[in-house]
PADO-292938 format. One record per residue (C-alpha): x, y, z; residue in three letters. Coordinates in steps of 0.2 Angstrom, whole numbers, plus 2048, in hexadecimal, padded with zeros to 3 digits. Each point is the difference from the previous one (the first is absolute). Layout:
XYZala;...
//
This chain:
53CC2EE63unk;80F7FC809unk;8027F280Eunk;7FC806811unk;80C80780Aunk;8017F280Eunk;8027F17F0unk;80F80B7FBunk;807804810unk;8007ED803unk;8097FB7F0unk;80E80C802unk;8047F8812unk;7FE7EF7FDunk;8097FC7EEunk;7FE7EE804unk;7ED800802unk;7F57F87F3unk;7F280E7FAunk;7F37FB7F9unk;7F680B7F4unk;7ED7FB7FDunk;7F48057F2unk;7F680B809unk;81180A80Bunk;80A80C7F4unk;8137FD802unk;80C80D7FCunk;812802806unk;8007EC806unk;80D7F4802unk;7FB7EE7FAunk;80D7F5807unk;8047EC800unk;7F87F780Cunk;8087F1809unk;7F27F37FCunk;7F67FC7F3unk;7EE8057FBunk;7F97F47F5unk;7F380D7F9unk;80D80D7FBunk;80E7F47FCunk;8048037EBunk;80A7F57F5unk;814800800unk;80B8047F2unk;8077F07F7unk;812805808unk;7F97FF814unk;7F97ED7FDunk;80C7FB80Aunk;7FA80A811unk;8077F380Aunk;81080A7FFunk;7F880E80Aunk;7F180480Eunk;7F18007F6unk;7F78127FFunk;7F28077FAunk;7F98107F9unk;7F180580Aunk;7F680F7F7unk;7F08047FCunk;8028117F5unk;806815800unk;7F880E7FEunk;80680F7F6unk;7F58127FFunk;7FC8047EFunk;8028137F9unk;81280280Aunk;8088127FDunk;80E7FE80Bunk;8118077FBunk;8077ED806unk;7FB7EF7FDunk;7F27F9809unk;8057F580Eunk;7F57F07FEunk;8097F280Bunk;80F7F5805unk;8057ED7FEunk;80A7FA80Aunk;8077ED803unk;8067FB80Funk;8107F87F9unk;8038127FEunk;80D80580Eunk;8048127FBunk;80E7FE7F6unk;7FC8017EEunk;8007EF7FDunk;7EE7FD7FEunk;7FA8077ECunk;7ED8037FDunk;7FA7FF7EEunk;7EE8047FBunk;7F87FC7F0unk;7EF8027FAunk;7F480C7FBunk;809811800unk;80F7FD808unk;8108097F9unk;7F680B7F9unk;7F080580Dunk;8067F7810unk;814801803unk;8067F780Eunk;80F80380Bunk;8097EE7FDunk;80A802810unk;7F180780Bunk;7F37F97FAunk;7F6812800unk;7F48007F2unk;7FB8117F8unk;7F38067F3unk;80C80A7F4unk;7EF8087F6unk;7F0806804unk;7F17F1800unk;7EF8037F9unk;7F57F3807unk;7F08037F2unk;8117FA7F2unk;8047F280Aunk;7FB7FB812unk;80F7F3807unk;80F7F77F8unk;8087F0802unk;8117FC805unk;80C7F4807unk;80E80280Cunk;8107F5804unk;80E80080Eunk;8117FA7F9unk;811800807unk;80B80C7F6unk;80F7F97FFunk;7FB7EE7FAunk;7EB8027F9unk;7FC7F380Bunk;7EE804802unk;7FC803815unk;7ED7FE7FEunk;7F67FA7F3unk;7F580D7F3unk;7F2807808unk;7F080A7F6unk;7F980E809unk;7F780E7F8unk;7FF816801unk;7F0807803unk;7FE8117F9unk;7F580880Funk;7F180C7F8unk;800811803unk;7F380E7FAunk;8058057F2unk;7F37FE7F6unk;7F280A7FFunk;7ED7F87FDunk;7FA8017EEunk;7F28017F6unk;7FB7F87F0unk;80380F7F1unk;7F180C803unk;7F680A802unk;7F17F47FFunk;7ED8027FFunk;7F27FC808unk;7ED803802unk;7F47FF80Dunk;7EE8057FFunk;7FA811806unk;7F6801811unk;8077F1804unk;8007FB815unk;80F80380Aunk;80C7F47FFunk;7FB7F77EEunk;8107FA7F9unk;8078067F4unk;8127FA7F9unk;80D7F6808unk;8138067FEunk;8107F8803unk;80F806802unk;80F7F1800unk;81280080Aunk;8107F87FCunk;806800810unk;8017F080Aunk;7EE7FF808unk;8067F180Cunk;80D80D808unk;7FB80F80Cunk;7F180D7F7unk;80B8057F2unk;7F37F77F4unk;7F080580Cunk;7F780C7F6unk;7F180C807unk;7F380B7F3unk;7FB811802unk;7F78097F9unk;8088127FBunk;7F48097F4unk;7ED7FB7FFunk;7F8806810unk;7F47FF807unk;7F97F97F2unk;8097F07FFunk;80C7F280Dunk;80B7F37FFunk;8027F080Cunk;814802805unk;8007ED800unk;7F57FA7F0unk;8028117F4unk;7EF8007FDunk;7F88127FCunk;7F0803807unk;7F480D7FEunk;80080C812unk;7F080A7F9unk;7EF7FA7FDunk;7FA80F7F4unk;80C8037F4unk;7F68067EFunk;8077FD7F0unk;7F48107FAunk;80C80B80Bunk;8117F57FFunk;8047F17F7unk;8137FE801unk;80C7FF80Funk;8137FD7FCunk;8037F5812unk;815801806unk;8047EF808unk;8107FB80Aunk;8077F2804unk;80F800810unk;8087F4805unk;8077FC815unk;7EE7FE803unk;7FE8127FCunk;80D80680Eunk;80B80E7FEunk;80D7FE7F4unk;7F97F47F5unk;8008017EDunk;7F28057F7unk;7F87FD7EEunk;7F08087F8unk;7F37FE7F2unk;7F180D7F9unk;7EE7F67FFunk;7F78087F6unk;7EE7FB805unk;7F18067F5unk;7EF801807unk;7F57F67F4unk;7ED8067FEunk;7EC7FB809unk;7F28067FDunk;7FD80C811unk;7FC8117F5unk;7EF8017FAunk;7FC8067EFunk;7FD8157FEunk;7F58097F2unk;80A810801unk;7EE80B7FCunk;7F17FB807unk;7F78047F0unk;8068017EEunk;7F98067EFunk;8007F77EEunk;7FA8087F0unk;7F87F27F5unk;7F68057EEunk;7F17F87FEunk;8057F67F0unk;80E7F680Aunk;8007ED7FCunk;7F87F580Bunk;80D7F4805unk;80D80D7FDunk;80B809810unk;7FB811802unk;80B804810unk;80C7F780Dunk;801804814unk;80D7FB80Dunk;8017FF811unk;8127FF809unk;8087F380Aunk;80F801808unk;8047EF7FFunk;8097F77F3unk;7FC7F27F5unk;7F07F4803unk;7FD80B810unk;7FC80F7F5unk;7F57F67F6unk;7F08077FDunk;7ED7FA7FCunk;7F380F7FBunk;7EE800800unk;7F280E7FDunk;7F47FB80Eunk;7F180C7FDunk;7F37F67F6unk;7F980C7F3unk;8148047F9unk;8027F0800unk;7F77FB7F3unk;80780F7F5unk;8117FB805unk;80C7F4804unk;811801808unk;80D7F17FDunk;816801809unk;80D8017F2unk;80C7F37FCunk;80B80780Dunk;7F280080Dunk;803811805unk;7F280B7F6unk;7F08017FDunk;7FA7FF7F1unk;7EE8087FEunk;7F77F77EFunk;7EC8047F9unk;7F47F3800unk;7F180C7F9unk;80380D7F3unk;800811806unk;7F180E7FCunk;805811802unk;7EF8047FFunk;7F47F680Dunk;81080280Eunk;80E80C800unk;80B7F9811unk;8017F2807unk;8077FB810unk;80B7F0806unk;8047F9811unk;8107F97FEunk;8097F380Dunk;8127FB7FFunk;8077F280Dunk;80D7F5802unk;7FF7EE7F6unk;80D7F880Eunk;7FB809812unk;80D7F880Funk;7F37FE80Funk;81180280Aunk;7FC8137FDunk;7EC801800unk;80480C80Eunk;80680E7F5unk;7F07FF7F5unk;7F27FD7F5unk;80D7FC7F2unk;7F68097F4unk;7FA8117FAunk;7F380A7F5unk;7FD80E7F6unk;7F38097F5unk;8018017ECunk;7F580D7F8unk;8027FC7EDunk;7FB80F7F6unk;7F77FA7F0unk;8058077F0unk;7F580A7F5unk;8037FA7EDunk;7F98057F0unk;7F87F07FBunk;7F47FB7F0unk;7F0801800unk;7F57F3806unk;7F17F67F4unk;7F17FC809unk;8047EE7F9unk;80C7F77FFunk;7F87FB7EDunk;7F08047F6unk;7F57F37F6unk;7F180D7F6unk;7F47FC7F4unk;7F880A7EFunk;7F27F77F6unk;8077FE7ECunk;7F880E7F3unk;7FE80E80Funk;8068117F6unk;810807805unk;80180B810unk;7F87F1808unk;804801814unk;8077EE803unk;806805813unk;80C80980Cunk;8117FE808unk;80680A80Eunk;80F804807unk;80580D810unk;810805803unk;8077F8815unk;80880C804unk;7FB80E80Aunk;80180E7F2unk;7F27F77F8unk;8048077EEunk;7F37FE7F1unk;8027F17F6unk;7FF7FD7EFunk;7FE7F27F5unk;8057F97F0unk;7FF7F07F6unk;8117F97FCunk;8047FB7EDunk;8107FD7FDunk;8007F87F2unk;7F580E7F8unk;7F17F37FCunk;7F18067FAunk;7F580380Funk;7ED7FD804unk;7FE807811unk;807811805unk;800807814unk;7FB811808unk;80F806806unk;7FB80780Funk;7EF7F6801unk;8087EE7FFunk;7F27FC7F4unk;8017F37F4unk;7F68027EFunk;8027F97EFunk;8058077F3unk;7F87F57F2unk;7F37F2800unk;8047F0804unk;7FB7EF7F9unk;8027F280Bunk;8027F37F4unk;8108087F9unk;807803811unk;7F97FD811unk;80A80580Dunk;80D80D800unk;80F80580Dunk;807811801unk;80B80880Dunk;7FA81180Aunk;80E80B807unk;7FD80C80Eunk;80C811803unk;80180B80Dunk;7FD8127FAunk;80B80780Aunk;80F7F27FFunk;7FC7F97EDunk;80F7F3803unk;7F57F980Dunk;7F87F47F5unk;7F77F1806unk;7F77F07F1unk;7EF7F5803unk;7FB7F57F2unk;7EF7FF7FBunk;7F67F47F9unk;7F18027F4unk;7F47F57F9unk;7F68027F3unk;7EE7FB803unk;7F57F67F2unk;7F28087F8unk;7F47F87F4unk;8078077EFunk;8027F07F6unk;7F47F67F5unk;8017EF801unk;8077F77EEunk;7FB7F07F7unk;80E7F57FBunk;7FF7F67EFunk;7F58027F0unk;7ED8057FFunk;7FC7F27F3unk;7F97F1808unk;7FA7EF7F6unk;7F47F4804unk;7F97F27F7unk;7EC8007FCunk;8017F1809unk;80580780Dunk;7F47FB80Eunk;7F780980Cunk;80A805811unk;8117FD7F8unk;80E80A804unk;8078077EDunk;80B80E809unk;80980680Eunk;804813803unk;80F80680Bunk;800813806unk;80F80B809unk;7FD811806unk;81380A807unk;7F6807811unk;8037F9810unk;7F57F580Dunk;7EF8077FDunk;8038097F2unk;8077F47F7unk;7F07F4800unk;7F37FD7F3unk;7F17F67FAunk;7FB7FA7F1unk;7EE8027F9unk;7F48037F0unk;7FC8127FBunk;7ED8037FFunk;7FF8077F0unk;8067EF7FCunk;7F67F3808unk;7F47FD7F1unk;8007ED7F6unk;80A7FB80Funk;8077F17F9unk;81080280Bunk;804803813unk;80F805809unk;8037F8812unk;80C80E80Bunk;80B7F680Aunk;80080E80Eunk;8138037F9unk;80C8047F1unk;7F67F37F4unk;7EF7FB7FAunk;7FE7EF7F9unk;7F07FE7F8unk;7FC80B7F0unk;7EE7FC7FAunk;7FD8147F7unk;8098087F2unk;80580D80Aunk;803804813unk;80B81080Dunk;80A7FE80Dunk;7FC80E808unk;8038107F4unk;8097F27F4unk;7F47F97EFunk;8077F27F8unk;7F67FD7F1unk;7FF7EC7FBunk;7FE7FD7F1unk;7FB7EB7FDunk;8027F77F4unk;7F97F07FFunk;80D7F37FEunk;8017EB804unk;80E7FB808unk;8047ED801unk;
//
């Protein structure tokens, strides 16, 4: 910016008027010269060869500081300024000398005019002002005319640089549906012109792609959202073109832009969608309970914990067949059986399924029941399955001794399924023992084969196999028990000798002996009583007392039965001591 036309007009007539150049005024083309009295605030230090200033009129150096555009492409050196002392009278003898920060080499002065000049183009961002000195000596005899004086050049900004931003593009997110005006990144762009000089470092924001769906505040930078339904379902990236101008945004101004990238990011405004409104699942009969037999899903266009599902089967009587649980990703379905499956008391089975969200927004209740249903008719499976005993187990009985062919009872088997093939039946021997029972093989009955004894072996275990006359693999085992039941078959037995010997003084009503008995059959059959025969109750010298058990303590006869049993006593008379 160069000085105004009236400041220069006034310097070129009046050579011997002081100017004065202030901070805030740009001064170029100006004469600075000496003036006759002293300013103590502008008065610098003389050069060790003028302390003795009493030899001439003391002067000053009154400046304050130039100004020199940056970025000049002129053929010529730029003109900056002229010093001028007024001891100068015109004729040569006057010699200026400046020293300093780029002089000789940036600033050249004309030693006999005083005209300073910029001999190469300034770039104020490098280096905004520089620091010299000038001096006034006499030519012929370097006697200093005014003492050294410090001014400085100001490099004056100019727009040459445009605004800039940090190395893009960037990214940002902002939710989707969000309200008109919901911030959503702050830009900046940065100027190295001089901002404390004119606009050249003033910088406005536009927007240039990403309407209508997005602004920018031209002060702040900040990107809003200009649209209040903007779905992430039907868009969810917008590549947003920011510029940044300085002069305020006026015509001419330099200009610098950046690419936002701005990403809507997900809620939960869509609700979840069974695409059929009823679905199908074959299932056999012999599927594990516990086990999944079948998996259902309902869509949700949202993403992560807003496509979260919970599933329920919300009609009572499946229910209690079924259960649904979610999968680890909570997305699924997964549908499990909680009873067993019977092909033939029901063949379909019919579940009310309900999908919802696990995290509705109540910002978007409006759009919906977040939830949805459908039907599931699971079509049970017919399978060719074992036959069935009546019993889970058989305990039977036989009395001991009954001939073989003896009926001891019947199992029965049926076959589920709804062929209802014939059965037949077999007795397992594996180990190819000898048997004592044997089965009709289409009857189920069990009969023995042998008589039994009880006391040898009471109770015996066998295992009955059923198969399917039609399918013989379908085989299905029972075990059955059978006891042997006690019969009266066994005579009861007199333990130790039949001789017994008693003193003849033996008196009367004293015990001499004491009989013990056992008989092999069981609780009533087993017991016995002790007692004299008739044919043998003559000269009854002796007696026998029945204990009502195995013994009989008191012999007072030569002989006596338990029951069937005579045991012949022979005494002999005998004194003990």
């Amino acid at each position: 910016m160069r000085v105004p036309a009236g400041v220069a007009a006034v310097s070129c007539l009046c050579p011997l008027v002081v100017l004065l150049c202030v901070v805030s005024q740009s001064c170029y083309g100006t004469q600075v010269n000496l003036s006759p009295h002293t300013n103590p605030r502008n008065q610098t230090k003389l050069l060790d060869t003028d302390k003795d200033s009493h030899h001439w009129p003391k002067r000053s150096w009154i400046w304050n500081q130039f100004f020199v555009l940056e970025e000049h492409i002129g053929p010529e050196p730029q003109y900056i300024g002229k010093l001028h002392s007024n001891s100068d009278k015109g004729d040569g003898s006057v010699r200026y000398i400046l020293s300093g920060e780029g002089a000789g080499s940036i600033f050249i002065i004309d030693e006999t005019t005083g005209d300073i000049h910029a001999a190469k183009s300034l770039d104020r961002e490098s280096k905004s002002h520089y620091v010299l000195h000038a001096r006034a000596i006499e030519r012929w005899t370097n006697r200093s005319l005014e003492a050294e004086s410090e001014f400085i050049i100001k490099v004056q900004d100019v727009n040459d640089n445009a605004p800039t931003f940090p190395t893009g593009p960037s990214s940002a997110t902002v939710p989707e549906m969000s309200d008109i005006g919901t911030s959503v990144v702050q830009v900046m762009a940065s100027d190295a012109d001089d901002p404390t000089y004119g606009n050249s470092a003033k910088i406005v924001y536009s927007i240039l792609e990403g309407q209508p769906y997005f602004s920018v505040d031209p002060k702040t930078g900040i990107i809003r959202t200009a649209m209040s339904d903007m779905d992430r379902e039907t868009r969810d990236h917008y590549a947003v073109v920011i510029q940044a101008k300085d002069m305020a945004g006026s015509v001419g101004g330099l200009s610098g832009s950046t690419t936002v990238n701005i990403t809507l990011t997900d809620v939960n405004d869509n609700p979840p969608k069974f695409p059929q409104k009823s679905y199908q699942l074959y299932v056999p009969e012999l599927a594990p309970v516990g086990k999944a037999v079948g998996r259902i899903r309902a869509n949700d266009e949202d993403e992560g914990q807003n496509a979260e599902m919970t599933y329920s089967i919300t009609n009572a009587d499946a229910a209690a067949i079924f259960t649904i649980s979610t999968d680890a990703d909570r997305r699924e379905g997964i549908i499990s059986l909680k009873q067993p499956l019977n092909y033939e008391k029901r063949k379909v089975h019919t579940l009310n399924i309900e999908g919802s969200n696990t995290h509705p927004d109540s910002r978007f209740s409006h759009l919906g029941p977040f939830k949805d249903s459908t039907l599931l008719r699971v079509i049970v499976g017919d399978v060719d399955e074992p036959p069935v005993f009546s019993m889970d187990y058989y305990i039977l009985d036989v009395y001991e001794n009954s001939p073989a062919g003896t009926q001891v009872g019947t199992v029965t088997a049926v076959d589920p399924d709804s062929t209802n093939s014939g059965i037949r039946y077999f007795i397992e021997n594996e180990e190819e023992r000898p048997l004592y029972f044997t089965i009709g093989v289409n009857s189920g009955i069990i009969r023995t084969t042998q008589g039994l004894d009880r006391e040898e072996t009471a109770w015996h275990n066998i295992t009955v196999m059923a198969a399917e006359v039609d399918n013989p693999r379908m085989v299905s085992h029972v075990p059955v028990t059978i006891q042997v039941l006690d019969v009266n078959d066994n005579i009861p037995s007199i333990s130790g000798g039949n001789t017994v010997t008693v003193c003849e003084s033996t008196k009367n009503g004293q015990v001499i002996q004491t009989i013990r008995a056992a008989d092999l059959d069981n609780f009533a059959n087993g017991k016995f009583s002790f007692f004299v025969p008739p044919e043998h109750q003559v000269k009854t010298n002796f007696t026998v007392k029945d204990n009502g058990g195995k013994t009989s303590n008191r012999l007072n006869y030569i002989g006596f039965w338990v029951e069937k049993v005579c045991l012949p006593v022979i005494l002999r008379p005998q004194c003990f001591i």
